[in-house]
C-alpha positions in Angstrom: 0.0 0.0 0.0 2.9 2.2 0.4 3.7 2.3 -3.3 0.4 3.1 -4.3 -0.1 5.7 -1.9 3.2 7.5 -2.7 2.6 7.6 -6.8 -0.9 7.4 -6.9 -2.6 10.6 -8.5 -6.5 9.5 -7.0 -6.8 7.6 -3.9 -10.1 5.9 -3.8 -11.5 3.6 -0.8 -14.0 1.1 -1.4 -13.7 -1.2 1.6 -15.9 -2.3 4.4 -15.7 -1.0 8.0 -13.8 -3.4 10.2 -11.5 -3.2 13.2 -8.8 -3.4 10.2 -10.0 -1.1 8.5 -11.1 1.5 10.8 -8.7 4.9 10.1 -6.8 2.3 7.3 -5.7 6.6 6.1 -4.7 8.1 8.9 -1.6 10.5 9.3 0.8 8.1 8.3 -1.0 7.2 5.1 -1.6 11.0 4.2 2.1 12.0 5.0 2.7 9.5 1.9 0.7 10.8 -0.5 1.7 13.3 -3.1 0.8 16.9 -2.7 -0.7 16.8 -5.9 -3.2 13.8 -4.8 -6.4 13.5 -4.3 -8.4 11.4 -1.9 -11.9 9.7 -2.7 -13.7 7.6 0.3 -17.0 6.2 -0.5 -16.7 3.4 1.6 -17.6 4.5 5.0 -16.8 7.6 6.9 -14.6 6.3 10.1 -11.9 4.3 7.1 -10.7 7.8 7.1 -9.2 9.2 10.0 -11.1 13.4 9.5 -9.3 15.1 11.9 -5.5 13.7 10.1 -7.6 14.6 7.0 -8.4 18.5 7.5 -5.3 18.8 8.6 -3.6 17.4 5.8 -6.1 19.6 3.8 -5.7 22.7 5.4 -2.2 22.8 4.7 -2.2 21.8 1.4 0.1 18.5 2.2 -3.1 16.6 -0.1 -4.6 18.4 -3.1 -8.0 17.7 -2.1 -10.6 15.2 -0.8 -14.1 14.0 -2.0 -15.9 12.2 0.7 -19.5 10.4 0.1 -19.4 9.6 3.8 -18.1 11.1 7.0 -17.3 9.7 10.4 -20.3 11.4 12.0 -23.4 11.4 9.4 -24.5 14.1 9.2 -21.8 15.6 8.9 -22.5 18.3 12.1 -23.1 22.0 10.4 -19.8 23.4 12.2 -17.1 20.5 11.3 -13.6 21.8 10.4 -14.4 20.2 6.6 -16.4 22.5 5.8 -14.5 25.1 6.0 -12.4 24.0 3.5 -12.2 24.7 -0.4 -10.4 21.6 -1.4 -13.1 19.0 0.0 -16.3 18.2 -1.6 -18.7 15.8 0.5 -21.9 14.7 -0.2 -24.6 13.6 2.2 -24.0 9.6 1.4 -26.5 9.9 -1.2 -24.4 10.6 -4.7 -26.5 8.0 -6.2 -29.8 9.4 -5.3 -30.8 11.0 -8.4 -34.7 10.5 -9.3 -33.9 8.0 -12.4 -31.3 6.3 -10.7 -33.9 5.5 -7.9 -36.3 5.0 -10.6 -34.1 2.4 -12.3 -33.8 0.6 -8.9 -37.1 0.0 -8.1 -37.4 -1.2 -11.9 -34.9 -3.8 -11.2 -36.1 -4.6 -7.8 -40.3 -5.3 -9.4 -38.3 -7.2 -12.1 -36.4 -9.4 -9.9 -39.9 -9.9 -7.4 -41.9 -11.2 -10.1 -39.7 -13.5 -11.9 -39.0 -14.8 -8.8 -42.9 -15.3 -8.1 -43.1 -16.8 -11.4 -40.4 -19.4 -10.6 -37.5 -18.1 -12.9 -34.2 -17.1 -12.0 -34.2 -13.0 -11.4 -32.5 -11.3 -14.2 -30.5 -9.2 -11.8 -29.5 -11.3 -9.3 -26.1 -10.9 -7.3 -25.4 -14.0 -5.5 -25.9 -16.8 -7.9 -24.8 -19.0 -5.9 -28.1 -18.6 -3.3 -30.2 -19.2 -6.9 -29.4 -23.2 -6.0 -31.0 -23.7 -3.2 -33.7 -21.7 -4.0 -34.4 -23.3 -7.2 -34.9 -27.1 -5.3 -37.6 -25.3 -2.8 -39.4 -22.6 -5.2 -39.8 -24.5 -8.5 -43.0 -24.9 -9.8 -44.9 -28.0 -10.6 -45.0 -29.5 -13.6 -47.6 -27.8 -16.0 -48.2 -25.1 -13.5 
């Protein structure tokens, strides 16, 4: 991780919250980042640790920081962050646009009745939990 983080131009984190993960970029991490870099986290907001962050911000040592989560959500009104010019964050809900959400529920009804009909949903994500599903749910012969 070292590596990346020292010649990496975009930093972006897309891991779960654990123990191992909690503040994974902290001071250490930032200090080896170019100045030039920029960091993305929409994973979740305590991966990041936000007080090494504004600091690392407010003097510049990062180029900037877009953040779809905080460690405190909201995000409280007077937070260092948002003080600063070089961080964008949105309220954890970048993908909320009306079609997006629109799309979802499409995807969700298609999945539902498929499912109701006895076929395989045409979005599923775990295809592996289709197998067991299949045995219980499938429908009579000449139903």
């Amino acid at each position: 991780m070292t590596k990346l983080l020292r010649e990496a131009d975009f930093v972006s984190l897309h891991v779960p919250l654990t123990n191992e993960t909690r503040h994974l970029i902290g001071e250490r991490e930032l200090s080896l980042m170019k100045p030039t870099a920029i960091l993305v986290n929409t994973a979740r907001g305590p991966v990041v640790d936000q007080r090494a962050l504004y600091r690392f911000l407010k003097e510049r040592r990062i180029a900037a920081a877009a953040l779809d989560v905080t460690e405190v959500e909201p995000i409280p009104m007077d937070d260092s962050l948002l003080t600063l010019d070089n961080v964008i964050i949105a309220p954890h809900i970048a993908s909320a646009s009306v079609s997006t959400r629109t799309r979802m529920a499409s995807v969700a009804a298609d999945n539902l009745l498929a499912a109701l009909r006895g076929e395989e949903p045409p979005h599923c994500v775990n295809r592996q939990a289709l197998r067991p599903w299949r045995r219980k749910w499938r429908p009579a012969a000449g139903s």
